[in-house]
BADRENGU-196992 format. One line per 8 residues: their letters; for each residue x, y, z of N, C-alpha, C, CB. Coordinates in steps of 0.02 Angstrom, whole numbers, plus 32768, in hexadecimal, padded with zeros to 4 digits. Glycine has a CB too. Layout:
BEGIN
a	X,Y,Z,X,Y,Z,X,Y,Z,X,Y,Z | ...
//
This chain:
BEGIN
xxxxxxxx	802A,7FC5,8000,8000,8000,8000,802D,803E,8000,7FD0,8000,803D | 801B,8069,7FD0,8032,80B5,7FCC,8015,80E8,8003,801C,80D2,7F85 | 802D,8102,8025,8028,8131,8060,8017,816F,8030,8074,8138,8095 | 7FD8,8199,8040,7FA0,81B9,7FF9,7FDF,8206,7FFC,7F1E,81D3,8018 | 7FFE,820A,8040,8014,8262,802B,8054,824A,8058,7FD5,82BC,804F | 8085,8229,8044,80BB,8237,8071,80DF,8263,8071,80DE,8214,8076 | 812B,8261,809C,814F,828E,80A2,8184,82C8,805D,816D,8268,80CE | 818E,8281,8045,81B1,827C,8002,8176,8292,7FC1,81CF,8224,7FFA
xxxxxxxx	8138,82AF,7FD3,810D,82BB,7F94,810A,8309,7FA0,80BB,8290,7F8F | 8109,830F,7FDF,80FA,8370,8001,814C,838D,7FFC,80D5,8378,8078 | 818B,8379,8008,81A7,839A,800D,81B8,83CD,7FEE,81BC,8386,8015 | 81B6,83FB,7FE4,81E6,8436,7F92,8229,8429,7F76,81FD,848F,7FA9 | 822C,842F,7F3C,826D,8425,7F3B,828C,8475,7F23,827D,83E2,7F08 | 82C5,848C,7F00,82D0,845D,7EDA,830B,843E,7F00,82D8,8472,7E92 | 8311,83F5,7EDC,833C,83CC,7EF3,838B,83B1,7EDE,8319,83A5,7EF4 | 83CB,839F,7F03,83F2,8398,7ED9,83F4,8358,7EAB,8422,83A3,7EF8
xxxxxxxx	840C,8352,7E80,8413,8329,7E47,8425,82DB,7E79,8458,834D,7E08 | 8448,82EC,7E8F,8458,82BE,7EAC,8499,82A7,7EDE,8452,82A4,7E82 | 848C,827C,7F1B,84B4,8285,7F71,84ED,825F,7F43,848B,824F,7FD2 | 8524,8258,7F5C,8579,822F,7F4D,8580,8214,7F91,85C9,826A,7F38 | 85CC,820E,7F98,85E3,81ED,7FD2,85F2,8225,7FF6,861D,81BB,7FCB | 85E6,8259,7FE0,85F6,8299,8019,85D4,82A2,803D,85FD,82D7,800A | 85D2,82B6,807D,85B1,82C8,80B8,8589,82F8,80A7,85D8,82DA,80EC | 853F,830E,80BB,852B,834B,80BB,850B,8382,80EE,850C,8345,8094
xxxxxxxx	8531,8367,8125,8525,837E,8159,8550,83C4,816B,852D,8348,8182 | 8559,83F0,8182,859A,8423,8184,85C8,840B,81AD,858D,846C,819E | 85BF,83E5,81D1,85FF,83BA,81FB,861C,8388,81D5,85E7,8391,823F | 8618,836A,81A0,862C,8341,8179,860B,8308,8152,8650,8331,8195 | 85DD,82FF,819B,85C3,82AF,81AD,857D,82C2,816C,85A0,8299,8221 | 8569,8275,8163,8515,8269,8170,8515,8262,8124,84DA,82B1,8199 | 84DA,8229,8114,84C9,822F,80D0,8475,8229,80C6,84F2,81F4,80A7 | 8464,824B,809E,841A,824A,8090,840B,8206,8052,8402,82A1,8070
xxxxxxxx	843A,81D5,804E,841C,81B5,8011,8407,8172,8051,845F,81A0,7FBC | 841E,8157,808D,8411,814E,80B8,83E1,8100,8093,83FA,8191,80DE | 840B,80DD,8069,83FB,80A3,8040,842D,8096,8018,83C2,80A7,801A | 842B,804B,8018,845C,8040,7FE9,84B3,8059,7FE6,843B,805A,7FB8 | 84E3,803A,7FB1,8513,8056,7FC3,8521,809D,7FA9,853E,802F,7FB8 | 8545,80BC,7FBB,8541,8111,7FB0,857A,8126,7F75,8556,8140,8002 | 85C3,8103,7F80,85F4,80F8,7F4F,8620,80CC,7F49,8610,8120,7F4C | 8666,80DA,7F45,867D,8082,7F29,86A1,807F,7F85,86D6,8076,7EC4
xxxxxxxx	86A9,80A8,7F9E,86A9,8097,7FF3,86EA,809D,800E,8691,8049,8008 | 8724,80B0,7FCC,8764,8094,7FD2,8790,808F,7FFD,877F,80A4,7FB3 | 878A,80D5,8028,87B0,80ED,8058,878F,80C8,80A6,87AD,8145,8051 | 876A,80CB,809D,8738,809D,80D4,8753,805A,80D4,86E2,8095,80BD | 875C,8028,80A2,876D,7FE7,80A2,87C0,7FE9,80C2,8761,7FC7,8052 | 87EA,8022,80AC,8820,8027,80B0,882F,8022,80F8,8831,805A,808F | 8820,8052,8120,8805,805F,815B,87EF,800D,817D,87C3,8097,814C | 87AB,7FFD,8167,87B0,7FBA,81A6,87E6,7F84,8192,875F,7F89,81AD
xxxxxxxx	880C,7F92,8163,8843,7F62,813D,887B,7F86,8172,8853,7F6E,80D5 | 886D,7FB5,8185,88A7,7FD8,81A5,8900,7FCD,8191,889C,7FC4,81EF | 88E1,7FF3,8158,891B,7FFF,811C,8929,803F,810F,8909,7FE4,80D8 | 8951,8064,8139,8963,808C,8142,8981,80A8,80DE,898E,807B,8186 | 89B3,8088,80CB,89CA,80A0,8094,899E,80AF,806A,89F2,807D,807B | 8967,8061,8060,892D,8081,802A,88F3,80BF,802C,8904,804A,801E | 8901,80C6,8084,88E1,80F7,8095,88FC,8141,8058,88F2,80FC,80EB | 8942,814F,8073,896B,817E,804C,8960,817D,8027,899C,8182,8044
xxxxxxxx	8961,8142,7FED,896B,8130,7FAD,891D,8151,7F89,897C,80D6,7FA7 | 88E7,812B,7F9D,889B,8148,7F85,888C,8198,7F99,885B,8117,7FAF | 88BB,81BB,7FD2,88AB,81FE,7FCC,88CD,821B,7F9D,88B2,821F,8003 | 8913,8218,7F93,8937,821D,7F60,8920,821E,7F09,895E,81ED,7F70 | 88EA,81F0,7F03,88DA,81E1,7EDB,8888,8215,7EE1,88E6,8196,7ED9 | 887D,822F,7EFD,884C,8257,7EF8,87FD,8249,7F1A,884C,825F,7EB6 | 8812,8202,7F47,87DD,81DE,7F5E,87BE,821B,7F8D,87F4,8195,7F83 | 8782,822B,7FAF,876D,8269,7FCC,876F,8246,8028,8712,8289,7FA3
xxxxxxxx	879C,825E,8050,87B3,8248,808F,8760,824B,80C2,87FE,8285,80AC | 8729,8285,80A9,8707,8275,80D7,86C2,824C,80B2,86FD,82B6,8101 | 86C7,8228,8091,86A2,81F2,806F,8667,81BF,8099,86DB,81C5,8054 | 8641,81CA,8084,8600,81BE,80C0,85CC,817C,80AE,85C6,820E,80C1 | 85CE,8149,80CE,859F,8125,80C3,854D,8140,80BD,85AA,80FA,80F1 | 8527,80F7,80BD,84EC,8109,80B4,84D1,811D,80F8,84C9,80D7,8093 | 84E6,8106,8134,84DE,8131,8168,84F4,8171,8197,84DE,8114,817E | 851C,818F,815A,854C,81D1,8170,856E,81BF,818F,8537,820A,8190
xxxxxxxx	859B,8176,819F,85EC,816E,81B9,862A,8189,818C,85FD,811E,81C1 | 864F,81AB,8194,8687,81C1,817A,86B5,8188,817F,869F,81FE,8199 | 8707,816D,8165,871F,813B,8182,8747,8156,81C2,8745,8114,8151 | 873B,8190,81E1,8759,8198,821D,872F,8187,825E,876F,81DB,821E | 86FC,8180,8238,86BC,8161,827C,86C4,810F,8271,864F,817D,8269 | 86EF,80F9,8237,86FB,8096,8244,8733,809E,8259,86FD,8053,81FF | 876C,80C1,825E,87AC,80C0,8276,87A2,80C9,82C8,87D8,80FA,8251 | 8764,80F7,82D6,8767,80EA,831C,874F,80B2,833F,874D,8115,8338
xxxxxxxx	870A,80A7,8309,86EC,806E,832E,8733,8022,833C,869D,8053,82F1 | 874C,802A,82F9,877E,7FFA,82FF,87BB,7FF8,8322,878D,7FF0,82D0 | 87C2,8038,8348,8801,8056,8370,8831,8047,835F,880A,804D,83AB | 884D,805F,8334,8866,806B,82ED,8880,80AD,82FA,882F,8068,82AE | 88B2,80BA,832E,88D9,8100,833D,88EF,8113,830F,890C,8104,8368 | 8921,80F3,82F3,895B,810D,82BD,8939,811D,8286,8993,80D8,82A7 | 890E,80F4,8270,88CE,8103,8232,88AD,8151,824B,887F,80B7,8235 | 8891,8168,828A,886F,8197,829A,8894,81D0,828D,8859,8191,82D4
xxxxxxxx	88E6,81B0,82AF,8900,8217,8295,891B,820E,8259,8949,824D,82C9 | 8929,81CA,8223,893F,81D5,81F9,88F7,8219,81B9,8959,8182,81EA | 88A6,81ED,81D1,886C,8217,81AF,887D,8256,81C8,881C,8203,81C0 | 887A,825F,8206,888C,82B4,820E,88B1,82D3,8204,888E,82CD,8237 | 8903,82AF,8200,8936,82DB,81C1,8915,82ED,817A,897C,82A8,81A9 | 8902,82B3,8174,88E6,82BD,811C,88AD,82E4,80FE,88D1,827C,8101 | 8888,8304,8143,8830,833A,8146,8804,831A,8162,8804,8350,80FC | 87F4,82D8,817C,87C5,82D3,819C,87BA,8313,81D0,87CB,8294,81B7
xxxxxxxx	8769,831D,81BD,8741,8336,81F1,8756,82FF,8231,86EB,8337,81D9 | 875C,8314,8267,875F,82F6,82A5,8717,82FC,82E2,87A2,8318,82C1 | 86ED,832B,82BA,86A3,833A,82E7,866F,8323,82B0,8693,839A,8302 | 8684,82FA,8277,863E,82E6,822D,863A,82B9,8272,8650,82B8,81BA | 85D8,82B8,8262,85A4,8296,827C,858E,8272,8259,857A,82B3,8291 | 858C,822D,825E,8552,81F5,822A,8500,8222,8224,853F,818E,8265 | 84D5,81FD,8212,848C,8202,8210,8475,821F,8246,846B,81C7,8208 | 8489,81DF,828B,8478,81EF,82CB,8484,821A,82F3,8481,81CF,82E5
xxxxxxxx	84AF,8250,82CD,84DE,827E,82F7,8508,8269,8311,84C9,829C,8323 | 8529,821B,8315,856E,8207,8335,85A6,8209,830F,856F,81C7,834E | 85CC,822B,832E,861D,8245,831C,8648,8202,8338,8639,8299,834F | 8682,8203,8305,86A9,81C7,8327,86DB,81D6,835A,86CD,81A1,82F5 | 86D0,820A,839D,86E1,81FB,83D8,869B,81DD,8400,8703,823A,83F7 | 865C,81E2,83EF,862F,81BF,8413,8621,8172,83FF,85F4,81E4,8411 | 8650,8170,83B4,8659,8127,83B5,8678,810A,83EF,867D,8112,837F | 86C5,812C,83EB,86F5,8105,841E,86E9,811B,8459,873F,810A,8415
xxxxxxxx	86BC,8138,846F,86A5,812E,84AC,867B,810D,84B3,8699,8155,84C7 | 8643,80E8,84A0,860F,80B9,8494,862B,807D,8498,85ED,80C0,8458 | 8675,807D,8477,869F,8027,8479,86C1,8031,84BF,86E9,8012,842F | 86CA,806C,84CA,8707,807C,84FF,874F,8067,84F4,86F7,805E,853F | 874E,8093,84BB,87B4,80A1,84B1,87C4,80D6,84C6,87DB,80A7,8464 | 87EE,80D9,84FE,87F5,811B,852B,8827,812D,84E9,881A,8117,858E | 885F,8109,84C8,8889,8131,84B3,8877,8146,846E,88C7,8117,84BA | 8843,8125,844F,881F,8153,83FF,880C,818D,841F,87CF,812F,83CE
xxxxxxxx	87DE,818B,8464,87CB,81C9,8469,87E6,81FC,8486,879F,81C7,847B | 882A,81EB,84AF,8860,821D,84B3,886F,823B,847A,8898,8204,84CB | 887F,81FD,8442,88AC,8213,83FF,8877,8263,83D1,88B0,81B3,83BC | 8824,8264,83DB,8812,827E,83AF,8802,82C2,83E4,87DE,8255,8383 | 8816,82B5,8412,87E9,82F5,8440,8838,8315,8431,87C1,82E6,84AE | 8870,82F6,8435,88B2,8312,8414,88B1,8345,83E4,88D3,82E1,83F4 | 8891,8322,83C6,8885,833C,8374,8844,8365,836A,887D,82F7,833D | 8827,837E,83A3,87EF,83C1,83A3,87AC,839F,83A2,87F4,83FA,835A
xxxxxxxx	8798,835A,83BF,8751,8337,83D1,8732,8348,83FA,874E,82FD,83DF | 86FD,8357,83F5,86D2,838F,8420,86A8,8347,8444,8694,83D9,83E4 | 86C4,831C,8485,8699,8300,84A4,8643,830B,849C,86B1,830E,84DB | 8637,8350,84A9,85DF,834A,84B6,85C3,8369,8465,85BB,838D,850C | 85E4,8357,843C,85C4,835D,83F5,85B1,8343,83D2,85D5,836C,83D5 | 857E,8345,83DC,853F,8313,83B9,8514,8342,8373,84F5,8300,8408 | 8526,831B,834A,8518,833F,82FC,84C2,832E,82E9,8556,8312,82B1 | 84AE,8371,82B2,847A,835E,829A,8466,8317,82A3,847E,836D,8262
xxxxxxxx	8414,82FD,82AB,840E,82D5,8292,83DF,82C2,8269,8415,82BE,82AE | 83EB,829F,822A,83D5,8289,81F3,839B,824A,81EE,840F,827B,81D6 | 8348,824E,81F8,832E,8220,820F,831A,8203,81C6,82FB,8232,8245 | 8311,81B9,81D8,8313,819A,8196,82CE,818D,818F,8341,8159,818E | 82B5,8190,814C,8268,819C,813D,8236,8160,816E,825C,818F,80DC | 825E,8129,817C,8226,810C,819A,8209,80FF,81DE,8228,80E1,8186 | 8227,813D,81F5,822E,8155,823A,81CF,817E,8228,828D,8197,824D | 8189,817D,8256,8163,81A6,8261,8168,81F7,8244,8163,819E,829C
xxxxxxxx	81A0,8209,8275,81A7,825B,8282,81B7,8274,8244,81E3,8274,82B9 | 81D9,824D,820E,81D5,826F,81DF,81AD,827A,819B,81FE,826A,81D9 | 8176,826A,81AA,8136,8287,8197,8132,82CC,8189,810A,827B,81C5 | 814A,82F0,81C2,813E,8321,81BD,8187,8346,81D8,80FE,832A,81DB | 81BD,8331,81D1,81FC,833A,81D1,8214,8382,81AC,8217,82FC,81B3 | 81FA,838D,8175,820D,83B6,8154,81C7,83F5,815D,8221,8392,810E | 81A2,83F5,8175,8189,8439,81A1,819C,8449,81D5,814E,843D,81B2 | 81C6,8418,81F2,81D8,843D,8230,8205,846F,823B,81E9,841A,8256
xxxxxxxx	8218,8496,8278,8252,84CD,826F,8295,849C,8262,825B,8506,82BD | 82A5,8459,8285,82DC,8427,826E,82D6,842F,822C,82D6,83DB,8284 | 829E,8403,8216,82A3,83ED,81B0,829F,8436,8197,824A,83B2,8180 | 828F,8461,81A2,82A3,8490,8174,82F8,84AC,8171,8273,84C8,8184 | 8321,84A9,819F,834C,84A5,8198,8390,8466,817F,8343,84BE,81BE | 8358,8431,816A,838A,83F8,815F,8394,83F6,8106,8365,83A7,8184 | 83AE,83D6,80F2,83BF,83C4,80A1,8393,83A4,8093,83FD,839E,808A | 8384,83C2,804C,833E,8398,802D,8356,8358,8013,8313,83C1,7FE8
xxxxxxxx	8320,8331,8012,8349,82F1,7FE1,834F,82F7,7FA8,832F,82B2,7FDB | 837E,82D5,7F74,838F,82D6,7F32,835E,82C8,7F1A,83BF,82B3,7F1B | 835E,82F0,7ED5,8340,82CE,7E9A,8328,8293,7E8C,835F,82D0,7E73 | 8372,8266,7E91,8377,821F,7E82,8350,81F4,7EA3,83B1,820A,7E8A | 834C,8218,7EF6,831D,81F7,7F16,82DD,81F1,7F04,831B,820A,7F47 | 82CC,8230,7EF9,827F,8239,7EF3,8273,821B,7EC0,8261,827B,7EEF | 828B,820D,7E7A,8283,81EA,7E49,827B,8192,7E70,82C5,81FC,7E12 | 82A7,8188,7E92,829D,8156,7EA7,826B,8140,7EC4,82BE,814D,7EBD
xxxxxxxx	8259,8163,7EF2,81FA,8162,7F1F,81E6,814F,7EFA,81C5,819F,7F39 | 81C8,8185,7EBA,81A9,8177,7E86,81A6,8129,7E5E,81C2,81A5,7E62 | 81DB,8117,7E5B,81EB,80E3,7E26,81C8,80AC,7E60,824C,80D9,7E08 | 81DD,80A4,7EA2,81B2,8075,7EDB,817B,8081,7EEB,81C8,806F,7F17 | 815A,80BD,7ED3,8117,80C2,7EF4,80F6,8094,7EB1,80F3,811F,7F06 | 8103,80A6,7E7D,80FF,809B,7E3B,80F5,8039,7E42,8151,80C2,7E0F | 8137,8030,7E4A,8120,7FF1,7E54,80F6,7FD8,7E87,814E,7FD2,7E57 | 80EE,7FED,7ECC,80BA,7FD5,7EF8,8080,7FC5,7EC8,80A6,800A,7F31
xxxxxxxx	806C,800F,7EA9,801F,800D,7E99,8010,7FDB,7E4A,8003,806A,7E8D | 8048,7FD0,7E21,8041,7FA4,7E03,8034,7F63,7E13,8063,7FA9,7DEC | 8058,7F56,7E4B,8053,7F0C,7E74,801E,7F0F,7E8F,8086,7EF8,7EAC | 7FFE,7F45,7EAD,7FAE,7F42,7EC3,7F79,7F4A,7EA3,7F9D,7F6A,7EE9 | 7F85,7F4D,7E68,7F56,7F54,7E26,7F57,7F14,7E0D,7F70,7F8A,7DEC | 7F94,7EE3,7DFA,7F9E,7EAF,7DE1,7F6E,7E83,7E0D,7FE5,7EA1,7DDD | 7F7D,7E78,7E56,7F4E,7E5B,7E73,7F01,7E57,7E7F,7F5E,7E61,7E94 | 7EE1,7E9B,7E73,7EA8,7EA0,7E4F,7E8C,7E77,7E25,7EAA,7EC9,7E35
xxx	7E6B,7E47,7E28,7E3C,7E1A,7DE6,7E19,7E52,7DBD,7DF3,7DDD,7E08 | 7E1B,7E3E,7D84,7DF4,7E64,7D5C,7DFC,7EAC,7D36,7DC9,7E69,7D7E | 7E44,7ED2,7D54,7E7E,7F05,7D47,7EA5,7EE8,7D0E,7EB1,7F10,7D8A
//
């Protein structure tokens, strides 16, 4: 069943063409495609490979250091989770944001404090980690509240979704109602 006026039918756009692996949060963090994979991940794999050189090597090569999954993790929020020191200040030599927030608003010193690595989270409060900073957060459509997410004084200040997305709604609502038509006798 198609939901008759959702969130994704009222919003305004206009909208961007379309989210990447970049963050679009102003702290670094967060992605609005919040499905699926976002890009080829590279620096991220490098990171839980904790491969320091290929780390170098893919920035070198133009790979983008604050590169964001589908849940707005940067790979400096898996280097903490993975306490992965040498990886953490090697991202922050290289530009990691050290305060990007995933979706949830968690930064990767509230990772390594969540695992409890006293020394990741020495290493990033080193490096200018704001303990009580907790970033935007990015609620994912199938959360209630965001129904009406984007009237609020929050959703009016948040990033609209892409294009690509909304094409996408479309293309699934599209199919729901075909599949609910098909089942219809006599349609």
């Amino acid at each position: 069943m198609v939901e008759r006026n959702p969130w994704y039918k009222r919003v305004k756009g206009p909208f961007p063409d379309q989210y990447t692996c970049v963050g679009v949060k102003p702290d670094g963090g967060g992605s609005m495609r919040g499905r699926g994979i976002v890009g080829k991940m590279k620096v991220h794999r490098a990171v839980f490979n904790k491969d320091a050189d290929l780390v170098r090597k893919l920035i070198a090569e133009g790979e983008n250091i604050m590169e964001v999954e589908a849940a707005g993790n940067t790979p400096l929020h898996n280097a903490a989770w993975a306490n992965w020191v040498e990886g953490a200040e090697l991202l922050i030599e290289l530009g990691a944001k050290v305060n990007a927030s995933n979706n949830a608003g968690d930064t990767a010193y509230i990772w390594a404090h969540n695992m409890g690595w006293s020394k990741m989270m020495e290493t990033l409060v080193k490096h200018g980690a704001r303990k009580d900073y907790v970033g935007q957060l990015i609620v994912p459509e199938h959360i209630p509240k965001v129904k009406d997410f984007y009237d609020d004084e929050v959703g009016q200040k948040h990033p609209l979704p892409s294009e690509e997305f909304m094409e996408w709604r479309r293309r699934e609502d599209e199919k729901v109602i075909h599949e609910s038509n098909a089942a219809l006798p006599g349609l």
